[in-house]
C-alpha positions in Angstrom: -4.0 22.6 -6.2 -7.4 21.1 -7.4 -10.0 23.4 -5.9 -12.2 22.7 -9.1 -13.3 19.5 -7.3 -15.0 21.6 -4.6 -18.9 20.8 -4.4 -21.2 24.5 -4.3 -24.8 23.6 -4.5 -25.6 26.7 -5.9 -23.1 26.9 -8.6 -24.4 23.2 -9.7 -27.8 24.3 -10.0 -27.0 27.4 -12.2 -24.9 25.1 -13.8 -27.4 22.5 -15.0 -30.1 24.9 -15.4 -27.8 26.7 -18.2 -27.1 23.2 -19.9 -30.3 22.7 -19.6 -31.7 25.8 -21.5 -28.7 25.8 -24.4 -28.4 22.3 -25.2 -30.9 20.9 -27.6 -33.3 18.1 -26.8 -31.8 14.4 -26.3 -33.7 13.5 -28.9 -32.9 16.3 -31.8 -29.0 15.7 -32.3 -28.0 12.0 -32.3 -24.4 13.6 -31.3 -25.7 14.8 -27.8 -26.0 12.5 -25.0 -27.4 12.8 -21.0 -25.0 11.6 -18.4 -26.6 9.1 -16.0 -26.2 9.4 -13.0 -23.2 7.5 -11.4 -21.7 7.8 -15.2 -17.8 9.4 -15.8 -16.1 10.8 -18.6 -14.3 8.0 -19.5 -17.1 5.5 -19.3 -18.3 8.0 -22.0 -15.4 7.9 -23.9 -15.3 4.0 -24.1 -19.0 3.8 -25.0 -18.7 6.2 -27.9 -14.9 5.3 -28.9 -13.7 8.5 -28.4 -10.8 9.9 -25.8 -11.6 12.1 -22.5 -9.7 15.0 -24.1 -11.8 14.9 -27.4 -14.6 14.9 -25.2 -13.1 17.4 -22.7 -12.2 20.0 -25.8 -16.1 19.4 -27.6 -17.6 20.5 -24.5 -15.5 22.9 -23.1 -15.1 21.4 -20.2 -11.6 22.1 -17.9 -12.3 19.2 -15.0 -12.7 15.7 -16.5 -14.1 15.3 -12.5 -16.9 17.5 -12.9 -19.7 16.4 -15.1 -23.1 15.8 -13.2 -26.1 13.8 -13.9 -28.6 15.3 -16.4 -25.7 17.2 -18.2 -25.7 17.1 -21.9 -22.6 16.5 -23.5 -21.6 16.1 -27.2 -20.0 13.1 -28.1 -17.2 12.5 -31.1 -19.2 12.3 -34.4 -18.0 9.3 -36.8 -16.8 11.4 -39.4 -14.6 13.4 -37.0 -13.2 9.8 -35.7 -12.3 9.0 -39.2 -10.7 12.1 -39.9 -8.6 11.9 -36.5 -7.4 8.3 -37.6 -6.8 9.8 -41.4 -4.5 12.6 -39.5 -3.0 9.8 -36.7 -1.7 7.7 -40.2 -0.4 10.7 -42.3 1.3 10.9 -39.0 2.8 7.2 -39.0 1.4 3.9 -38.0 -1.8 3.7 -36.4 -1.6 1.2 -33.7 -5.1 0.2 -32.6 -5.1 -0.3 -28.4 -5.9 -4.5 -27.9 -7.4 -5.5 -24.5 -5.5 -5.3 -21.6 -3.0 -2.8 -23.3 -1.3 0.0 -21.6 0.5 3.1 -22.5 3.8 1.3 -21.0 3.2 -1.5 -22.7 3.0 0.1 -25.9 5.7 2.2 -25.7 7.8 -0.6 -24.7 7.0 -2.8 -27.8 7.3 -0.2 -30.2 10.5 1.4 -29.1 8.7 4.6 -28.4 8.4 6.4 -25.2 4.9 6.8 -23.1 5.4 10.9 -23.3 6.2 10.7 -27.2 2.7 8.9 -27.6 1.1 10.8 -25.0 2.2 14.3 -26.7 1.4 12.9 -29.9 -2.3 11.9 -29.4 -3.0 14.6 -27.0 -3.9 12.1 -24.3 -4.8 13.8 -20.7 -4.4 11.4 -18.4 -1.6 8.4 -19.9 -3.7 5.9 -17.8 -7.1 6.6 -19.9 -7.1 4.4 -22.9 -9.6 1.9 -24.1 -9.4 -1.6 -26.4 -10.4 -0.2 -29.7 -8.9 2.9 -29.7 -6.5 4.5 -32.3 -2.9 5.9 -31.8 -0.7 7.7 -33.8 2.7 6.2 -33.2 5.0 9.5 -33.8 7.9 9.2 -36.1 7.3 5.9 -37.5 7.1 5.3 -41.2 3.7 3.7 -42.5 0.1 4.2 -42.7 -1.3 0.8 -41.3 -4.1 0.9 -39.1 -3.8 -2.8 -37.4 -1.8 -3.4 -34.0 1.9 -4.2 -34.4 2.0 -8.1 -34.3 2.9 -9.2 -30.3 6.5 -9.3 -29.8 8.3 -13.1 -30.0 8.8 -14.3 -26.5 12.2 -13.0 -25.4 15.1 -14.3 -23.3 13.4 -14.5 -20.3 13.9 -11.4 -17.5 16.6 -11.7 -14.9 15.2 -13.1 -12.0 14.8 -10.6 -8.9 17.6 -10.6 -6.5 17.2 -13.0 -3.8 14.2 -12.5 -1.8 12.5 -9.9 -4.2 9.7 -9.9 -6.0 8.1 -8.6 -8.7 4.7 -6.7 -8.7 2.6 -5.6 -12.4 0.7 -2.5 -11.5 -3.2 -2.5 -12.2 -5.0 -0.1 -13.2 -6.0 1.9 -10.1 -3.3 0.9 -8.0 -0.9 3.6 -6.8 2.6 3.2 -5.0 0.7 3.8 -1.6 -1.4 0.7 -2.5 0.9 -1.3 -3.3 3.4 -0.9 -0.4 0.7 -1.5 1.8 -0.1 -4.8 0.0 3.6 -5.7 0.7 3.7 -4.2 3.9 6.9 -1.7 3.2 6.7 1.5 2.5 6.6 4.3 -0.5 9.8 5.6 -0.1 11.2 2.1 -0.2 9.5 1.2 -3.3 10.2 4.6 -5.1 14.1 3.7 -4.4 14.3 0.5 -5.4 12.8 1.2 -8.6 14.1 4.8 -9.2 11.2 6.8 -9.1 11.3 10.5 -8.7 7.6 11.2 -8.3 6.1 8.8 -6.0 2.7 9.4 -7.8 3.7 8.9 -11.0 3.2 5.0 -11.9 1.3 3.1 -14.9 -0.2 0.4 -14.8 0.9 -2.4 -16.8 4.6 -1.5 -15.2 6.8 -3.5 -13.8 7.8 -3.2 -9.4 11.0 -4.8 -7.9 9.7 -5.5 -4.4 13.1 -6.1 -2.6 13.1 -8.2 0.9 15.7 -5.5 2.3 12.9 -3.4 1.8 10.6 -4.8 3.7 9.0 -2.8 6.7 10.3 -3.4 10.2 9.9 -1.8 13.6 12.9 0.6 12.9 11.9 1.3 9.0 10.4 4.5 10.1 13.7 5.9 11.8 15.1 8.9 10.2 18.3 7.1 9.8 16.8 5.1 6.8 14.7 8.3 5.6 17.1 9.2 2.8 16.6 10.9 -1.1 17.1 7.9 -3.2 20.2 8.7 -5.4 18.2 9.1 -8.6 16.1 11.7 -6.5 18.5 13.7 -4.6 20.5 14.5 -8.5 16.9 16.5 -9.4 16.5 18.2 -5.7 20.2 19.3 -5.6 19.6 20.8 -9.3 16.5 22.6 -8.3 17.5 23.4 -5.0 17.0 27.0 -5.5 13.5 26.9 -5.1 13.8 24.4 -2.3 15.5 27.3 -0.7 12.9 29.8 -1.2 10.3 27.3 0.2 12.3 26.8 3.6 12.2 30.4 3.3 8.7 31.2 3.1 8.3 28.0 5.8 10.1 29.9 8.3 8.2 33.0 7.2 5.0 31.5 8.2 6.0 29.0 10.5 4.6 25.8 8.3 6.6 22.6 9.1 9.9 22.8 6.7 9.8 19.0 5.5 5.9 19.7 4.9 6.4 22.5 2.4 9.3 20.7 0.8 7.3 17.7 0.2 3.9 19.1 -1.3 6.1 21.6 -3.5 7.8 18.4 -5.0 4.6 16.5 -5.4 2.5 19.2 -6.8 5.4 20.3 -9.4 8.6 18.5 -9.0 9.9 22.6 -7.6 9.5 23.4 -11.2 8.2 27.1 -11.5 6.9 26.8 -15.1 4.2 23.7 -14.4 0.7 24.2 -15.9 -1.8 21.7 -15.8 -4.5 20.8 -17.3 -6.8 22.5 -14.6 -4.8 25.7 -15.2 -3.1 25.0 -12.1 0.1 27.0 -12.1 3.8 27.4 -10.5 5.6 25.2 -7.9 2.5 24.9 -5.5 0.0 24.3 -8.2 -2.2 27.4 -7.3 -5.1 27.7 -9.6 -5.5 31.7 -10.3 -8.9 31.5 -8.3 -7.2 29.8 -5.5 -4.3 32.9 -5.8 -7.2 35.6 -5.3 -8.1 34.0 -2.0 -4.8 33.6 -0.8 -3.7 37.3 -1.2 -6.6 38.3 0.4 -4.3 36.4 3.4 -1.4 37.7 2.7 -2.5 41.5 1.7 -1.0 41.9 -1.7 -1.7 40.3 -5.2 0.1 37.0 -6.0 2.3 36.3 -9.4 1.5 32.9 -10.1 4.6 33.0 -12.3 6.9 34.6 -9.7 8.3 31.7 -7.8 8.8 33.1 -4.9 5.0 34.7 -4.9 3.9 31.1 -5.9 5.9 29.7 -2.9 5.1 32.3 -0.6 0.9 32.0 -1.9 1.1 27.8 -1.3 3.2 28.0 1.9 0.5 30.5 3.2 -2.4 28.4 2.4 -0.7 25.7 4.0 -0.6 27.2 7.1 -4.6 28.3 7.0 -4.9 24.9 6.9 -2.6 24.3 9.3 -4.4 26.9 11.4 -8.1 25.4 10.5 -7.7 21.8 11.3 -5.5 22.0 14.4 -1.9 20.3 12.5 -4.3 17.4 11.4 -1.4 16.6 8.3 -4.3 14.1 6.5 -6.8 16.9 6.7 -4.8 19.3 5.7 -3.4 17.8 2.4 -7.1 17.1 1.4 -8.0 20.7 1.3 -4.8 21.2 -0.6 -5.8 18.9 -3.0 -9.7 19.0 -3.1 -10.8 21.6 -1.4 -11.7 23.1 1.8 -15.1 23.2 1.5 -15.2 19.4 0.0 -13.1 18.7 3.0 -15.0 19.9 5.3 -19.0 18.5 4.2 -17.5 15.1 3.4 -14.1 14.4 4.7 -11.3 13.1 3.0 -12.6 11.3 -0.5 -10.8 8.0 -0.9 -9.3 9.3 -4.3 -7.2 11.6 -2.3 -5.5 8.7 0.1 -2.9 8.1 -2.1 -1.6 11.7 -2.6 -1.3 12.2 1.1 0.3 9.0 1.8 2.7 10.4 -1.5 3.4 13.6 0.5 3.8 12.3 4.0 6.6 9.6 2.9 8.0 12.9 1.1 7.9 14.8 4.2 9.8 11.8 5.6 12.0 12.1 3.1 12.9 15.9 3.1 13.3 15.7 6.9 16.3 17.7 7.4 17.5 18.8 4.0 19.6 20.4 3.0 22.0 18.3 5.0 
């Protein structure tokens, strides 16, 4: 649940009339900069050769999203760069990120995996990196600073079955992009390249786009609407909270399928998920988002209690159900930016791909268990 991207007037102004009386002048402190407007934080980042999250934990900020025009932010001072490299080699080797890297890439080439350089580096977001920039490669003897030389060209990949192809994902693409490009679908694409979490692709990895896949008039039927293999092995382990959200579905009368699907997006039905945001639980309720939503439901929620989590996300759910008259695009938009966001400026394009992600899940779940 991301209702940190919600846009109050009011708040903004107090907001940048604070900044603006307790950071020092431009001018005074060669480590403070003023966003521009149109600028993001990791435009910043690149500029100044520093990560998001540096810049993220300097400022204090808790939404990468939300920095404004005229905002002053401090940026990564050269010493502190030099100690983080110092810290990255004591570590192991320092591989330094070459143009068109990526997290996959690098991981693949140095035998390491994307979460053991992501944990080890603190990186936020796996698909925020920049040419220039300095890992610590975990576990891996060695104090050099300069990249790993590029791998010799290997026996060449098998070639994709018979009418496949293969598709390298860009930065910015999602799944939802990309099986529109090839005019199939998500739930295709997740199967024939076991992914659990249609959302979760980097760019710079590799797509089997199968021809058996291919969209036709009956690729929408629920007979071919099935959990991939890989897929159904994580619901059937976790199906204990699926239970309890079918539960709380019929409770409030949400859509089954519906609750299933944003419960496995948002958390994977994993009642221990924090992010970043401070979102918490197996609907991703931030504890602001919680207060509201008891005021609904006329007792406190336990973000920490699955089944108050559940029973907190499947009632907002059906608010929004309530509010935009079973509209399922507008709906998941307020889920994931807000209502009030939703409402002034419609659905943001940034959000298209995590409905499309949820409503080929809802396809998905229809009918489970079963």
């Amino acid at each position: 649940m991301r209702h940190t991207r919600r846009i109050a007037l009011a708040s903004t102004l107090a907001l940048t009339v604070a900044a603006t009386l307790a950071a020092p002048a431009a001018g005074a402190d060669p480590e403070v900069i003023v966003v521009a407007p149109g600028e993001n934080l990791i435009g910043i980042a690149a500029r100044h050769r520093t990560t998001v999250d540096h810049l993220m934990t300097l400022n204090g900020l808790t939404d990468p999203n939300r920095i404004y025009a005229g905002q002053r932010l401090r940026v990564r001072p050269a010493s502190a760069a030099r100690a983080a490299t110092a810290a990255g080699a004591a570590r192991g080797t320092v591989y330094v990120i070459r143009p068109g890297d990526t997290l996959w890439a690098i991981a693949r080439r140095t035998g390491l995996s994307v979460e053991a350089i992501v944990a080890a580096n603190r990186i936020a977001d796996s698909r925020l990196i920049f040419a220039g920039q300095r890992l610590a490669l975990p576990g891996r003897p060695g104090t050099s600073v300069s990249a790993p030389p590029r791998a010799a060209p290997s026996t060449p990949r098998r070639a994709p079955a018979s009418g496949a192809r293969r598709h390298r994902v860009a930065p910015g693409e999602s799944l939802w992009s990309i099986a529109q490009r090839y005019r199939t679908t998500v739930g295709a694409l997740a199967a024939a390249n076991r992914i659990a979490n249609p959302s979760l692709i980097l760019a710079g990895q590799q797509l089997v786009i199968p021809a058996s896949y291919a969209a036709s008039p009956t690729s929408g039927s629920a007979a071919t609407r099935r959990l991939p293999a890989h897929m159904a092995a994580f619901v059937a382990a976790r199906a204990g909270i699926g239970r309890i959200i079918l539960e709380e579905s019929d409770r409030f009368g949400v859509p089954r399928a519906l609750a299933l699907a944003v419960g496995w997006h948002e958390s994977g039905w994993q009642p221990r998920v924090v992010s970043r945001a401070g979102a918490v639980g197996v609907m991703q309720l931030l504890p602001a988002t919680a207060e509201w939503v008891s005021g609904m439901l006329g007792a406190p929620v336990r973000l920490t209690d699955p089944r108050s989590n559940v029973r907190a996300g499947v009632r907002l759910l059906r608010h929004y159900l309530d509010r935009y008259d079973g509209d399922r695009n507008r709906v998941l938009a307020a889920y994931y930016q807000g209502q009030r966001a939703t409402d002034r400026y419609g659905i943001y394009r940034s959000t298209r791909p995590y409905i499309a992600s949820i409503l080929e899940l809802e396809r998905l779940f229809a009918g489970w268990p079963g």
